[in-house]
Phi, psi and omega in degrees: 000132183262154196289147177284154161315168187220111168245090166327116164225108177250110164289161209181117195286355191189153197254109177266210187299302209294321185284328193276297165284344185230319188280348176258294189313319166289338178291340191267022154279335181332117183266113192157140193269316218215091178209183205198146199239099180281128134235163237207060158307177131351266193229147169315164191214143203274351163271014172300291168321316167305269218336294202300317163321308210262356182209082165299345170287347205263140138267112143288116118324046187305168202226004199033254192256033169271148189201333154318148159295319178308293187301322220261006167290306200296326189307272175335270214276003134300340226228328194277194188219352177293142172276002201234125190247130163235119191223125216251114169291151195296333175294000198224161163184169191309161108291148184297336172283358185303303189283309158315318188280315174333286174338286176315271148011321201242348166287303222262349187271334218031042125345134187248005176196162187222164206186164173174167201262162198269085186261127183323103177293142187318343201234077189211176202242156189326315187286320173309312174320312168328284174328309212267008174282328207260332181305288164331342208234123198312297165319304201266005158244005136091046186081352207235025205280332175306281202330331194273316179213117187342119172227197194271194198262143177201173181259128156225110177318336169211145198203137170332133168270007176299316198193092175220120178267149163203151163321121171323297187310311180304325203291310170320307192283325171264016171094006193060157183296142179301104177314339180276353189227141181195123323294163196132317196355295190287003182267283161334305184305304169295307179319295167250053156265315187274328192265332200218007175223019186037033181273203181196126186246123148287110175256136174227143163291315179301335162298081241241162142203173184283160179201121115039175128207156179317148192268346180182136166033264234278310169304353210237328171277332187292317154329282178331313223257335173281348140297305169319287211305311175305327174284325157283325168301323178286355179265300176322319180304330168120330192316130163327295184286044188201003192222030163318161166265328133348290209289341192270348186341287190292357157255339164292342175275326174298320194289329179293323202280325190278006185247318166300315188283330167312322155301317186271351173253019178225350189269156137318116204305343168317299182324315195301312200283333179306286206291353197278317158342303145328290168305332188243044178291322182289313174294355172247004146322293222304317183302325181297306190291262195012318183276318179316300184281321177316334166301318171286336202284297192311306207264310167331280200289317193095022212244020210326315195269301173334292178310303189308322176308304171295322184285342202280294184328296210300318194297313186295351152281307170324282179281005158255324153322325206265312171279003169281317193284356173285299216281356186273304199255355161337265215306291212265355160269018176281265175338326179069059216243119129315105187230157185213129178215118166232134195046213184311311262221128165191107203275113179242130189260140171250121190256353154301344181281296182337108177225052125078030183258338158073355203283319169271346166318312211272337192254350140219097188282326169282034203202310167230177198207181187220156189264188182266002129318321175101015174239127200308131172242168175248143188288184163275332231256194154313105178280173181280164172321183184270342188252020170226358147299325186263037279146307172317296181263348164298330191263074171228149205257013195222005171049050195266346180275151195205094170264122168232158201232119177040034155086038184231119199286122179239005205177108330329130160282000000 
């Protein structure tokens, strides 16, 4: 059978160290017949032209003032020529068997997308270790340690774009990865490929490539805490792949910490001295494993200073994860806010508003529905055109519908 093409896409603000010394050399290690490499700057560089010499497989794209990762994914694969998009961060590069086991995989599963973990390269500085001790380790990935290191083959729902394969066609038909969102894209994408298109992403250990992890601290919370923020707004949204319980942990514990302490400073301490014993049993679990793994962390590396590093790193993720994800999905479960977004058109219920007038049932009936409250929901199925959506929320008499087109408010004006 002959193999499909492949097309490689790295966003990129500027094709730097990370594309020159490691990631254009492993792709061109690649064992695969028949692939192509989109990488995708800013702008031309007066050193381009060696690449394209020196890598006949390579397309430079500039992207001008497009700058997002999202869009310039979305660019590349409009842009590609592959039936199969693969897709890779600049920070990252192959094994050489990646696009090939991909390959296999996407014949033999009839799969519509393929995925594997992003495993720490030989050539890295103390804090990627650090990072890549705590990704690793059941407390600090939450479950989620395959993305970090080969484990075993599975179906997954959400999944990273550092190494992600998908069908062109599939990819097109669902709109590209969502231009509103950095980082969550690819989060988005898997919500709606798998929740809402019955499709299925293959995680294989063998699809393996190497990946980066932040060089310090201060990039690695910042990395976190915009994961946090984004998880929680996806939670709020209703995604499937977003309301795992896994994801809420570091915020039901921030809310224990902030109740324990609001407690030891208002109740009376007669009170106090009963209840606090009591009260801090989950915090002194949390601590006993903290320590357990910091024990493994140790025994692991031979690495006493390394390890210390890692639990410190670990707690302090924690808890900045847990409060991006407070400060995130409040505001809109406060509100009791519906949100739904497919291609441009994204549609918001505010449902305290809602009194069950039903106006938009009747002007777009593939698009709203009423729960069994009597209060409008937006479907899943194949929406109505944009203008009998907006049609929709103009005749709700209580102006409970909120439409926006490409992230531009069009209804209420």
């Amino acid at each position: 059978m002959k193999s499909p093409e492949i097309s490689v896409i790295i966003p990129v603000k500027e094709i730097g160290a990370y594309s020159i010394d490691e990631g254009l050399p492993g792709l061109n290690r690649l064992d695969y017949p028949c692939f192509e490499v989109l990488l995708l700057p800013n702008k031309r560089m007066e050193s381009d032209h060696f690449l394209l010499k020196k890598y006949p497989w390579l397309r430079i794209v500039p992207t001008g003032k497009i700058t997002r990762p999202a869009q310039k994914r979305n660019i590349g694969a409009q842009a590609s020529k592959g039936d199969i998009i693969a897709f890779i961060d600049d920070d990252a590069y192959p094994s050489t068997q990646w696009l090939k086991k991909a390959a296999n995989l996407f014949q033999e599963k009839k799969v519509e997308a393929v995925c594997g973990p992003g495993v720490l390269p030989e050539k890295t500085n103390e804090w990627e270790r650090v990072f890549d001790l705590l990704l690793k380790s059941p407390i600090g990935s939450g479950g989620y340690s395959y993305r970090f290191t080969p484990e075993k083959e599975r179906y997954v729902d959400d999944f990273p774009s550092m190494n992600l394969l998908i069908k062109k066609k599939i990819f097109l038909e669902l709109g590209g990865f969502d231009n509103d969102f950095w980082p969550g894209e690819d989060s988005k994408l898997c919500e709606e490929l798998v929740n809402r298109k019955n499709g299925k992403i293959l995680y294989h250990p063998d699809v393996l490539i190497y990946h980066h992890r932040r060089d310090n601290l201060y990039g690695f919370l910042k990395q976190h805490s915009q994961y946090g923020y984004h998880r929680g707004a996806f939670f709020a949204h209703g995604d499937k792949n977003s309301r795992r319980f896994s994801y809420l942990i570091p915020s039901v514990f921030v809310l224990y910490l902030i109740a324990v302490l609001l407690l030891s400073i208002f109740i009376p301490p007669m009170v106090s001295t009963l209840l606090l014993p009591i009260l801090t049993i989950p915090l002194k679990l949390y601590m006993i494993g903290v320590i357990i793994q910091g024990i493994f962390f140790t025994t692991k590396t031979k690495d006493v200073i390394l390890s210390m590093q890692a639990i410190i790193s670990l707690m302090i993720t924690h808890i900045v994860y847990g409060i991006c994800v407070i400060f995130s999905a409040y505001p809109m479960i406060k509100d009791n806010i519906d949100v739904v977004k497919k291609d441009d058109i994204e549609i918001k219920i505010i449902r305290e508003l809602c009194i069950s007038a039903a106006t938009c049932v009747v002007y777009a009936p593939s698009t709203f529905d009423l729960d069994e409250e009597n209060i409008a929901i937006i479907k899943n199925e194949e929406w109505d055109k944009l203008e009998k959506i907006i049609a929709a929320a103009q005749s709700c008499p209580v102006a409970a519908i909120e439409i926006y087109v490409k992230g531009k408010k069009v209804w209420p004006k």
